[in-house]
N, CA, C and O atoms as a GROMACS GRO file, in nm:
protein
  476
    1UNK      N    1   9.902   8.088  12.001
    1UNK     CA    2   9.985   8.177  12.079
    1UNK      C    3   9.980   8.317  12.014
    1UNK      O    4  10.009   8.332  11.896
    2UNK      N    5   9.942   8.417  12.093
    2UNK     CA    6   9.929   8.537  12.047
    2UNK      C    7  10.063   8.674  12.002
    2UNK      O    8  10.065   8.785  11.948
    3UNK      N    9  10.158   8.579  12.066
    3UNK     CA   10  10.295   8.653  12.057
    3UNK      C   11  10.382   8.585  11.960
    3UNK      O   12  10.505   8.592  11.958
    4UNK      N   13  10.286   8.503  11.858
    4UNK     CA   14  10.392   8.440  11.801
    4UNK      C   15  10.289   8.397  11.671
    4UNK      O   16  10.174   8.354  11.666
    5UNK      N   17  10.415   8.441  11.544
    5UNK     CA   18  10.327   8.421  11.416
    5UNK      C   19  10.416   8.321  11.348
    5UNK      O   20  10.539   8.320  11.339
    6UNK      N   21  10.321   8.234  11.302
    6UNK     CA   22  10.435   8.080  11.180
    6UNK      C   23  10.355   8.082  11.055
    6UNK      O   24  10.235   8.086  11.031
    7UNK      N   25  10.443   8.080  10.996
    7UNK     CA   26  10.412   8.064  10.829
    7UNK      C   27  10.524   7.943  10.810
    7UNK      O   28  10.602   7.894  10.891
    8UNK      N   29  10.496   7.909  10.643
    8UNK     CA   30  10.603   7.804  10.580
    8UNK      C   31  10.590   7.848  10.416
    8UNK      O   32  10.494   7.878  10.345
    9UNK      N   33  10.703   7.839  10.397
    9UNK     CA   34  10.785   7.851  10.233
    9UNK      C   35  10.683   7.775  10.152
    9UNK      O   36  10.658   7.802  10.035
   10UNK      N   37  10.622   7.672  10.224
   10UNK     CA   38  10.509   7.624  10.105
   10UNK      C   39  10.398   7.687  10.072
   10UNK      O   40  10.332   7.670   9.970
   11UNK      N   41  10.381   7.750  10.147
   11UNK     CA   42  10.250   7.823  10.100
   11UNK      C   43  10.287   7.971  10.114
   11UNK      O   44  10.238   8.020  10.216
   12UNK      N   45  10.370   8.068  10.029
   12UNK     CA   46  10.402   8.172  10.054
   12UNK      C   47  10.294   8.289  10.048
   12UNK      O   48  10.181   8.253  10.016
   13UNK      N   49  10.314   8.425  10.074
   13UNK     CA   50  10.228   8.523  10.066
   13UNK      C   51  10.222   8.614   9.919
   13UNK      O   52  10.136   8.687   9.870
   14UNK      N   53  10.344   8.574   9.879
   14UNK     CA   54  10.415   8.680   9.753
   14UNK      C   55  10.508   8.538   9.662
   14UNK      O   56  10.583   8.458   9.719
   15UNK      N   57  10.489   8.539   9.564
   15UNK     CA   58  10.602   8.456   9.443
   15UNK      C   59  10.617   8.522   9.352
   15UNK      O   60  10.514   8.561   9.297
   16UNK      N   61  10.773   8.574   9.283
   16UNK     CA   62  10.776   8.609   9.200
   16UNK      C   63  10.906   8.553   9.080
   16UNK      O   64  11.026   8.555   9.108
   17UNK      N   65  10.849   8.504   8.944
   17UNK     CA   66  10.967   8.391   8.889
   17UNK      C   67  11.026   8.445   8.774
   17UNK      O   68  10.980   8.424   8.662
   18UNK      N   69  11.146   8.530   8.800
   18UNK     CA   70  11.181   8.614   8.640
   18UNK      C   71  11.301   8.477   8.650
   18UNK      O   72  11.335   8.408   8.746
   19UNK      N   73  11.342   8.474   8.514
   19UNK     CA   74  11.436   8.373   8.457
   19UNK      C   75  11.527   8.312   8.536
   19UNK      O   76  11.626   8.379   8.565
   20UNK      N   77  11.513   8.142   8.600
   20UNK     CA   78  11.608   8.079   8.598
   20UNK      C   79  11.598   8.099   8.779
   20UNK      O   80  11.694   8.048   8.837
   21UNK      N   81  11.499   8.165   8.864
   21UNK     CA   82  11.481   8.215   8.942
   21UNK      C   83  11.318   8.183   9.052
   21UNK      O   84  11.214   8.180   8.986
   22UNK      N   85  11.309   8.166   9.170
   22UNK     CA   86  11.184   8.185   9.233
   22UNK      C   87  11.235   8.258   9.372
   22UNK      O   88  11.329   8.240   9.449
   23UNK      N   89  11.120   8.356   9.364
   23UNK     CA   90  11.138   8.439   9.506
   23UNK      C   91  10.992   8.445   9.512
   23UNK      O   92  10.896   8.488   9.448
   24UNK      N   93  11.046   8.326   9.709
   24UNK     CA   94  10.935   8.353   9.743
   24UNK      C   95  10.909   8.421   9.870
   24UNK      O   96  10.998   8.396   9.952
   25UNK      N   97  10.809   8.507   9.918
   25UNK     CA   98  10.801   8.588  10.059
   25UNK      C   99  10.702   8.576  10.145
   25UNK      O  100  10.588   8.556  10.102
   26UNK      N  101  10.728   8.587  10.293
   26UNK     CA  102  10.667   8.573  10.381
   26UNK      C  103  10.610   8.680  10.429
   26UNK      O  104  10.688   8.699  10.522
   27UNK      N  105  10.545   8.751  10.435
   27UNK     CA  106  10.474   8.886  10.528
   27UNK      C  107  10.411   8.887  10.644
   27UNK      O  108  10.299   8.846  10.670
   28UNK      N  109  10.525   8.961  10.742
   28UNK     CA  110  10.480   8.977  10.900
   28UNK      C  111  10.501   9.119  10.904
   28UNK      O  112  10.549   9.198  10.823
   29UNK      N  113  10.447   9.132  11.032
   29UNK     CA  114  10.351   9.250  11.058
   29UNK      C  115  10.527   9.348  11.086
   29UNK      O  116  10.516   9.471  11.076
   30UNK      N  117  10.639   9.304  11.111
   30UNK     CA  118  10.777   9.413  11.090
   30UNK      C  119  10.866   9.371  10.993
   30UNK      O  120  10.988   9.384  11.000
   31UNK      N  121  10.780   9.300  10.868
   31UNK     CA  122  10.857   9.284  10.737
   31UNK      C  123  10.831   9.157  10.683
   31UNK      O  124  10.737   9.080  10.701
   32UNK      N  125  10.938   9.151  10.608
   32UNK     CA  126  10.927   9.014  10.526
   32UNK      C  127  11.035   8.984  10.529
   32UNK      O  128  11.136   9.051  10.550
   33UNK      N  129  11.012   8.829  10.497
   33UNK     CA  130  11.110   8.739  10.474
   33UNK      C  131  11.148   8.658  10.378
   33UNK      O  132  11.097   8.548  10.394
   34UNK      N  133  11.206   8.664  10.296
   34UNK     CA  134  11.226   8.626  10.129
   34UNK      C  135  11.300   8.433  10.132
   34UNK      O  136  11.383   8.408  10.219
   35UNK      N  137  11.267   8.344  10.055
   35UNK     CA  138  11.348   8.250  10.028
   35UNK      C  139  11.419   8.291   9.833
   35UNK      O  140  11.334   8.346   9.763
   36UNK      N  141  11.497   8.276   9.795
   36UNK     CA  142  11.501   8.304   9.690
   36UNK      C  143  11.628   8.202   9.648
   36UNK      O  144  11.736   8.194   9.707
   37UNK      N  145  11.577   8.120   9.518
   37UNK     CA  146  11.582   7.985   9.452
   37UNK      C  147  11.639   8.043   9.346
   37UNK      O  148  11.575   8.131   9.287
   38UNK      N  149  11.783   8.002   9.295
   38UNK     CA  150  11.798   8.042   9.154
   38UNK      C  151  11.888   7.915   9.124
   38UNK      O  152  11.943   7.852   9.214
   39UNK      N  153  11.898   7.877   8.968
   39UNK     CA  154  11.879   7.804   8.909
   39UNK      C  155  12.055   7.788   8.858
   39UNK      O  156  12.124   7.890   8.852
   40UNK      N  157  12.114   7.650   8.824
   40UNK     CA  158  12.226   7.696   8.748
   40UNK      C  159  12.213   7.768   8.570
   40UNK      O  160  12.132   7.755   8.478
   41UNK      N  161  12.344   7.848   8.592
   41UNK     CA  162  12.290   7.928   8.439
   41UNK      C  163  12.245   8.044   8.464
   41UNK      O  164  12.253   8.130   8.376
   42UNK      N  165  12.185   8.076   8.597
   42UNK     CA  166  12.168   8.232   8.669
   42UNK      C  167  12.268   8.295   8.647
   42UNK      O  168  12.376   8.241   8.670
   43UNK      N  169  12.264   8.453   8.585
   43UNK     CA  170  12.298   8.519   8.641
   43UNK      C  171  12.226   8.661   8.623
   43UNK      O  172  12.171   8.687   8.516
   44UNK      N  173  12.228   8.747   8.722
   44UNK     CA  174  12.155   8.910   8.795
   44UNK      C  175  12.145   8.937   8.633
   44UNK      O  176  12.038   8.925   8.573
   45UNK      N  177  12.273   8.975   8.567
   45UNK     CA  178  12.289   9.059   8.445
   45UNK      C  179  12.155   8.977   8.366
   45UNK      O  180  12.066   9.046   8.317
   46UNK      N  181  12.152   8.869   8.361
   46UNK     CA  182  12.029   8.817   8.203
   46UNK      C  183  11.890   8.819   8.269
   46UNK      O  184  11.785   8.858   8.218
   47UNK      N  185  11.919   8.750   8.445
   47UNK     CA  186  11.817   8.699   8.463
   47UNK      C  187  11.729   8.813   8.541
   47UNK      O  188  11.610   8.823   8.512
   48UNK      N  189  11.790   8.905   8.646
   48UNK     CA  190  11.701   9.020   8.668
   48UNK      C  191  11.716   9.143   8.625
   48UNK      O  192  11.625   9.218   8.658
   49UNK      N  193  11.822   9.200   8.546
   49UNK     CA  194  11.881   9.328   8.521
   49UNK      C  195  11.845   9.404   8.444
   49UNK      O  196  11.861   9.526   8.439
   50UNK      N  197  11.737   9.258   8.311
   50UNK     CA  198  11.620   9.361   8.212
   50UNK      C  199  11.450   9.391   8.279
   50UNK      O  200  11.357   9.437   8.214
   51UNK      N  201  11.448   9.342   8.446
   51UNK     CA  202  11.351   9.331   8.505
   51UNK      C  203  11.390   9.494   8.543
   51UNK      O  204  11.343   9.595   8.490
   52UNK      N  205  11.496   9.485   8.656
   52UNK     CA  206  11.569   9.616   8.745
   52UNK      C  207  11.571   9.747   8.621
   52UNK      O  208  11.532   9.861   8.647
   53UNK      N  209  11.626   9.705   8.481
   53UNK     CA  210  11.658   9.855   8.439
   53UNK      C  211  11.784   9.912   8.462
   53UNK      O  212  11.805  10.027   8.423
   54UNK      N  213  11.861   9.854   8.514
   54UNK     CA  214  12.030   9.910   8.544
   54UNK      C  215  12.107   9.827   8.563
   54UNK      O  216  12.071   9.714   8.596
   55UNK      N  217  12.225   9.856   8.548
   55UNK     CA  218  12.342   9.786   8.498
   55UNK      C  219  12.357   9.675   8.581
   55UNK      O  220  12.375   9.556   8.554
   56UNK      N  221  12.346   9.739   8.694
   56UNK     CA  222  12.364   9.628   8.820
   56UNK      C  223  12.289   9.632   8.975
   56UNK      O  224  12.279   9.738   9.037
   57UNK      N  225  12.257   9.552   9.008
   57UNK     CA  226  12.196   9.536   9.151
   57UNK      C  227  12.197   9.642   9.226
   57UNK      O  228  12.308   9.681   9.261
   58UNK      N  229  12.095   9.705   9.266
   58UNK     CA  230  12.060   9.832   9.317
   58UNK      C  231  12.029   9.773   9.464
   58UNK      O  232  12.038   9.856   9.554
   59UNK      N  233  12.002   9.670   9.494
   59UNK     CA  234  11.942   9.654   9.627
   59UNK      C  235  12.044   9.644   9.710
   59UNK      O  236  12.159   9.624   9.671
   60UNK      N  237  12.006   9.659   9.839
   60UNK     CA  238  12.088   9.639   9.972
   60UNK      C  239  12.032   9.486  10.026
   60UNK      O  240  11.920   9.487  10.078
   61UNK      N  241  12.100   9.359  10.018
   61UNK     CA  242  12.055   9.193  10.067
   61UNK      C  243  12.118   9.198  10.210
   61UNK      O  244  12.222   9.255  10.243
   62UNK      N  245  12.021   9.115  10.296
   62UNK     CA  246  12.055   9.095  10.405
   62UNK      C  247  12.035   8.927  10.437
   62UNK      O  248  11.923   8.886  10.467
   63UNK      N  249  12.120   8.859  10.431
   63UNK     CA  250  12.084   8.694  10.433
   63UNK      C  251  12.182   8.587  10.483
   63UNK      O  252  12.274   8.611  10.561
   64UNK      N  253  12.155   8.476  10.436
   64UNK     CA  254  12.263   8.325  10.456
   64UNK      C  255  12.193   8.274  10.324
   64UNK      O  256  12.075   8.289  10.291
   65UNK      N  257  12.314   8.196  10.245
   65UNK     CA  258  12.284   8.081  10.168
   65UNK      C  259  12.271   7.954  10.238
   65UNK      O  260  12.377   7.907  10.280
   66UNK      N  261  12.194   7.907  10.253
   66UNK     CA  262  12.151   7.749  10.297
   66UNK      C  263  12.208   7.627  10.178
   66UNK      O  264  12.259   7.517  10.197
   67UNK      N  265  12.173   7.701  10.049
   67UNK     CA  266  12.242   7.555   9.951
   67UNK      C  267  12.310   7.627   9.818
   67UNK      O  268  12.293   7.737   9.764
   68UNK      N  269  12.383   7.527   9.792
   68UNK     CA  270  12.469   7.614   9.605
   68UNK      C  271  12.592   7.650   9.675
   68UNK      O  272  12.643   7.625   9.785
   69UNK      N  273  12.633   7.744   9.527
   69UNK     CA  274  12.761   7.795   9.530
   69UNK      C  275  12.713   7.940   9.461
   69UNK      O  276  12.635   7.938   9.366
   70UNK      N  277  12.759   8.056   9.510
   70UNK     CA  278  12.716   8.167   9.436
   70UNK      C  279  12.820   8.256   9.452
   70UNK      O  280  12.872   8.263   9.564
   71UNK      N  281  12.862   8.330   9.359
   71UNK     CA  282  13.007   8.494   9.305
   71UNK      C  283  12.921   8.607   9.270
   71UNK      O  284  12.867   8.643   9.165
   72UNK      N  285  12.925   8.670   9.439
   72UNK     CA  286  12.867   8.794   9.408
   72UNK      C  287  13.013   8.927   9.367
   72UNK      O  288  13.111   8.949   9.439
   73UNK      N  289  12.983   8.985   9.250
   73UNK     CA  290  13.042   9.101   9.185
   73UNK      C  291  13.059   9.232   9.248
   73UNK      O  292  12.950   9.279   9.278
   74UNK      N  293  13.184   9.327   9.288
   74UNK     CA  294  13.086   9.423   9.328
   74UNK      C  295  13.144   9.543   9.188
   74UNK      O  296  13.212   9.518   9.088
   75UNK      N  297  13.086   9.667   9.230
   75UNK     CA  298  13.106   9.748   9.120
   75UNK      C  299  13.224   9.800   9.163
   75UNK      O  300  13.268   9.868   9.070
   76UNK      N  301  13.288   9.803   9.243
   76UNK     CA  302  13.430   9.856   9.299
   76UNK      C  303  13.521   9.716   9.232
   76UNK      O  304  13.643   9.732   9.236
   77UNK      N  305  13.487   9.620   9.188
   77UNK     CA  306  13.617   9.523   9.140
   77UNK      C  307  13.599   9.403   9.260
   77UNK      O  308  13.665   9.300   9.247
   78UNK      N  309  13.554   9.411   9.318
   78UNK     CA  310  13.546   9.332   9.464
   78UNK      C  311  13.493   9.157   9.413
   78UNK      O  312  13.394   9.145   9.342
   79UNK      N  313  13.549   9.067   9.447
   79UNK     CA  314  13.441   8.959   9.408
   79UNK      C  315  13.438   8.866   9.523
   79UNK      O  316  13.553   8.835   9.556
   80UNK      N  317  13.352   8.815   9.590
   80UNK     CA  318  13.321   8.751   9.666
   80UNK      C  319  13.234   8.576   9.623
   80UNK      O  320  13.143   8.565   9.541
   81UNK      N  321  13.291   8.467   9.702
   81UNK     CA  322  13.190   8.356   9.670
   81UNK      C  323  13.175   8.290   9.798
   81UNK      O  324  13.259   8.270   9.886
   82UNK      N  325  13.020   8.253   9.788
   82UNK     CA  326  12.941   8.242   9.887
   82UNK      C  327  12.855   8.087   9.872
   82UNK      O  328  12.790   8.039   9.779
   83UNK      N  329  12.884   8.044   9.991
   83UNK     CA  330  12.853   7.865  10.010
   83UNK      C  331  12.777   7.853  10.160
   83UNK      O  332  12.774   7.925  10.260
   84UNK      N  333  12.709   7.707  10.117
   84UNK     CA  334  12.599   7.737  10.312
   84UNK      C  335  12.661   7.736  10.418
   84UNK      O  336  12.760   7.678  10.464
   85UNK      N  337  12.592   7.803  10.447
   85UNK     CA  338  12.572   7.900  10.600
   85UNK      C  339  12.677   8.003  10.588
   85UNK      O  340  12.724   8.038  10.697
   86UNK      N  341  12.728   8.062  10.477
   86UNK     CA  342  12.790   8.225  10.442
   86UNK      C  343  12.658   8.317  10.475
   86UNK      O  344  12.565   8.315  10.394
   87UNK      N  345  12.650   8.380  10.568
   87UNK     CA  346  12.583   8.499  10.577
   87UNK      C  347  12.628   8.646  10.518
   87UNK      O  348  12.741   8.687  10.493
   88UNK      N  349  12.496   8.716  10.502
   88UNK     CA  350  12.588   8.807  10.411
   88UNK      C  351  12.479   8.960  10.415
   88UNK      O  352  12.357   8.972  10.428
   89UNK      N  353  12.566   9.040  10.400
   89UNK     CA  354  12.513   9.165  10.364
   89UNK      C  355  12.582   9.215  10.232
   89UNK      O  356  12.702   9.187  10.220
   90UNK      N  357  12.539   9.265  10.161
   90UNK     CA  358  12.543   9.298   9.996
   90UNK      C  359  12.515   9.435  10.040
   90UNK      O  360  12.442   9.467  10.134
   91UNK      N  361  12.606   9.546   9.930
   91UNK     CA  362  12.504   9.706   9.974
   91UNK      C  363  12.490   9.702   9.790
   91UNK      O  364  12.564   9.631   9.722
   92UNK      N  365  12.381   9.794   9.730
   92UNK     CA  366  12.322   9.797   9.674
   92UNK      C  367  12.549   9.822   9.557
   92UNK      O  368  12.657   9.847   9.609
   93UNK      N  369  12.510   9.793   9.379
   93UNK     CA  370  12.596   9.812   9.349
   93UNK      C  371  12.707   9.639   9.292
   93UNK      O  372  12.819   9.589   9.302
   94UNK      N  373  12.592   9.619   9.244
   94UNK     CA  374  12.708   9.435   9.276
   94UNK      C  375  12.583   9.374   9.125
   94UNK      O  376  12.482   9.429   9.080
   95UNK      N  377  12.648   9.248   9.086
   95UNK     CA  378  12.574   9.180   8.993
   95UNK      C  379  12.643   9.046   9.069
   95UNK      O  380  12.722   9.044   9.163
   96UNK      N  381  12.574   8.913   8.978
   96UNK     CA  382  12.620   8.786   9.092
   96UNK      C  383  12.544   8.656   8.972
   96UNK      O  384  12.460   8.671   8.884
   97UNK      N  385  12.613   8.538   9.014
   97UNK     CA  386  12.596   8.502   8.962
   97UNK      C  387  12.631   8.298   9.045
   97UNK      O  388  12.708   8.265   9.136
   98UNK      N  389  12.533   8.211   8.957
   98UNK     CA  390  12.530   8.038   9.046
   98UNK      C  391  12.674   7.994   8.976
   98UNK      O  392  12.726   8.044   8.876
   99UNK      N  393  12.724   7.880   9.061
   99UNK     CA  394  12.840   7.898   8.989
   99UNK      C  395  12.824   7.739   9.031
   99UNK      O  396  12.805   7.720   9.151
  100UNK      N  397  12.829   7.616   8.939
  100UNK     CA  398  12.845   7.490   8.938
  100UNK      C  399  12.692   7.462   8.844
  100UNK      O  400  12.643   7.525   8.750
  101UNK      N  401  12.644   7.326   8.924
  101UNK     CA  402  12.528   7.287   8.837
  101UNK      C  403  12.446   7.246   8.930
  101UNK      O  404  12.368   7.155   8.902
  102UNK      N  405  12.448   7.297   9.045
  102UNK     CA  406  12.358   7.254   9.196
  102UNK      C  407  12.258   7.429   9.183
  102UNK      O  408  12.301   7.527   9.122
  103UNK      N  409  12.139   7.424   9.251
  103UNK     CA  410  12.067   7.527   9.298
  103UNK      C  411  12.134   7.591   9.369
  103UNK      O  412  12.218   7.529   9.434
  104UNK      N  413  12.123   7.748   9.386
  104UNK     CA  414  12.122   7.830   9.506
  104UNK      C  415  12.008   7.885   9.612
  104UNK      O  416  11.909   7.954   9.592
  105UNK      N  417  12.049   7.841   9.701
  105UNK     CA  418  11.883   7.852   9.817
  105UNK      C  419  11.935   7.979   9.913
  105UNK      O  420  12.003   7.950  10.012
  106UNK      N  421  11.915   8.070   9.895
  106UNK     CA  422  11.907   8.184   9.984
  106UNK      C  423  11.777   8.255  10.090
  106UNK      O  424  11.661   8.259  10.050
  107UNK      N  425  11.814   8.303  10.215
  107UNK     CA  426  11.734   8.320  10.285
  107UNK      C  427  11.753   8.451  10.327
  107UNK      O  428  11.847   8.477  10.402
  108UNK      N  429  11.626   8.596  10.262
  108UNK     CA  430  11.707   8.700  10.304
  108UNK      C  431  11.633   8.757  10.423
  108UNK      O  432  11.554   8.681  10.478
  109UNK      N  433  11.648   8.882  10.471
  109UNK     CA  434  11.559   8.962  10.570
  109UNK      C  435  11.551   9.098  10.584
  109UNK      O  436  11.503   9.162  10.677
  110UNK      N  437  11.616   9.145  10.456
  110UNK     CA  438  11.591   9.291  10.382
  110UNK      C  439  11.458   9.298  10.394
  110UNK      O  440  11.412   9.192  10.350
  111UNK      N  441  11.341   9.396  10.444
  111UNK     CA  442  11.195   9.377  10.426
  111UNK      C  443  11.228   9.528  10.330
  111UNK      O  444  11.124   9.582  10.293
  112UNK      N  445  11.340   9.588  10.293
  112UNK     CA  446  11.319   9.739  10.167
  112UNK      C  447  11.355   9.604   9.996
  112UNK      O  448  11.301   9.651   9.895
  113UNK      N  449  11.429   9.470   9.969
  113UNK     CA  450  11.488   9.446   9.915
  113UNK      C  451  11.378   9.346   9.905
  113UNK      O  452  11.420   9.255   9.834
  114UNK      N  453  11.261   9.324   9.943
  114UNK     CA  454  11.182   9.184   9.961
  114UNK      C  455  11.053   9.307   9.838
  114UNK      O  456  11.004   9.267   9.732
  115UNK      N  457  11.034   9.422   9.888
  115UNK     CA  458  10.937   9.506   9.856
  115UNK      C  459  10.992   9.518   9.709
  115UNK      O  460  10.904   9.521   9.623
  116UNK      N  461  11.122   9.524   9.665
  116UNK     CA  462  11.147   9.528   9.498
  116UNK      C  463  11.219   9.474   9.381
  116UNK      O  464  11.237   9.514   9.266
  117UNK      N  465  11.270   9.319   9.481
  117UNK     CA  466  11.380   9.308   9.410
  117UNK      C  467  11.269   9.184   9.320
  117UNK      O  468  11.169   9.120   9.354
  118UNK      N  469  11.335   9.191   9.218
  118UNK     CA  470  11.269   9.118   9.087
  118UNK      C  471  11.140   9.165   9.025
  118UNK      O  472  11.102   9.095   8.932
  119UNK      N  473  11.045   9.297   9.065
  119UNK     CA  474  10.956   9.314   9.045
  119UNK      C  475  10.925   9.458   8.950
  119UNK      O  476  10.809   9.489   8.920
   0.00000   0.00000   0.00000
C-alpha cells in the first residue's frame, strides 16, 4: 500500500543505550517515533544528565506510558506521577525518575526530542 508505511520496535532505525535505559526510534518521512525503556534505579539526573550537560531535561516529550510507574520533576516545584495509558506532554525544564522495581515503557512522538534526547 502506497499510502501507508509499517515498521516494528524490533527492528528499529536508530538505538541509543545511556545507563539503565534503551531508546529506540522509528523514522518516517514527518518524523519519528521513539519507544523508550528505562530500567528500575533510573533516574534523568545519573542516567542522562552527564549525556545532556545540564542540570535538567531540556527537551519538550510528547507521549503515553504503556508500562511502569514514573515521577516526573518539574523545575517550578511541580511533581507529577505517571502510570499506563497517562499521556503526557513534558515542556523542556523537569528531571524524572522509575519509581518501584517494574520497567518503564514509554511511547513518544516529539520528532525535535527523538533528534536529541540521549545523544
Amino acid at each position: 500500500m502506497a499510502n501507508v508505511i509499517k515498521k516494528n520496535f524490533g527492528n528499529p532505525d536508530e538505538l541509543r543505550e545511556p545507563d539503565k535505559m534503551k531508546v529506540e526510534f522509528l523514522e518516517f518521512p514527518s518524523g519519528k517515533v521513539a519507544r523508550l525503556t528505562s530500567q528500575p534505579g533510573w533516574t534523568w539526573s545519573e542516567c542522562v544528565g552527564p549525556i545532556a550537560g545540564t542540570e535538567t531535561c531540556q527537551a519538550h516529550h510528547l507521549g503515553v506510558v504503556t508500562k511502569g510507574d514514573l515521577t516526573i520533576f518539574g523545575d517550578d516545584g511541580s511533581e507529577e506521577r505517571f502510570g499506563p495509558g497517562d499521556a503526557y506532554e513534558i515542556l523542556p525544564g523537569h528531571t524524572a525518575e522509575v519509581n518501584g522495581d517494574e520497567e518503564v515503557e514509554c511511547f513518544e512522538f516529539s520528532s525535535e526530542t527523538a533528534e536529541t534526547y540521549a545523544k
